[in-house]
C-alpha positions, 0 to 999 in steps of 0.5 A: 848158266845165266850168271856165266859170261860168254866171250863169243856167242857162236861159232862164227865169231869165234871163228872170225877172231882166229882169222883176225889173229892169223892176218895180223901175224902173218903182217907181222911176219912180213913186216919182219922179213922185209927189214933187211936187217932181219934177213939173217934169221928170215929161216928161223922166223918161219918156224918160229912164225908158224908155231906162234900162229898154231899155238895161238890159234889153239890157245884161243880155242881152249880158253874160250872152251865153255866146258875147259873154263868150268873143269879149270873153276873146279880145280880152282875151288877144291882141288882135294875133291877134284884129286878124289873124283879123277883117282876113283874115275880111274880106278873105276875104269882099272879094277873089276866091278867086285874089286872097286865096290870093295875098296869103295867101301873100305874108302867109306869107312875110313878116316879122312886123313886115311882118305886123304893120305889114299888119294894122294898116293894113288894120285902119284902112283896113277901118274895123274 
């Protein structure tokens, strides 16, 4: 936790650069909708314009999420073991406690190739 570098150290900062991107998007916004050469596509630009705004605003907060950032390191630094934890999660949640505990342990016992061709498969068939 200590090497981990933190971009906003509370809420309120993370709240103060929202509001600082939305005011230089809706400047620009009017800046666009002034011009009068622009006045053709001034319907289009309100759509596109709130949208922009919306999705910045969530993107800002997604990467800037302690707990997206270290689920993103993770699948950066082993995806095979990542795809392994996601399928038994779900299977986990799917079968009955008899059935996972059997499968569990056919899992154990086999081969890594045979793990890793399992995995693979149940991945794709889980829709994950």
């Amino acid at each position: 936790m200590k090497d981990d570098i933190k971009i906003f150290s509370t809420n309120t900062d993370c709240t103060e650069v929202k509001l600082a991107l939305q005011q230089s998007l809706q400047k620009s916004i009017q800046a666009l909708q002034s011009n009068p050469k622009n006045n053709i596509v001034k319907e289009k630009t309100d759509c596109t314009a709130n949208y922009t705004v919306k999705s910045t605003l969530a993107n800002l907060g997604k990467i800037t999420n302690y707990h997206y950032k270290k689920a993103i390191q993770k699948r950066k630094e082993d995806e095979v073991q990542w795809r392994e934890i996601k399928v038994l999660k779900k299977l986990r949640m799917t079968y009955s406690i008899s059935d996972y505990k059997d499968f569990f342990n056919a899992y154990c016992r086999a081969s890594s190739f045979e793990r890793r061709d399992v995995i693979d498969n149940l991945f794709k068939k889980l829709g994950l």
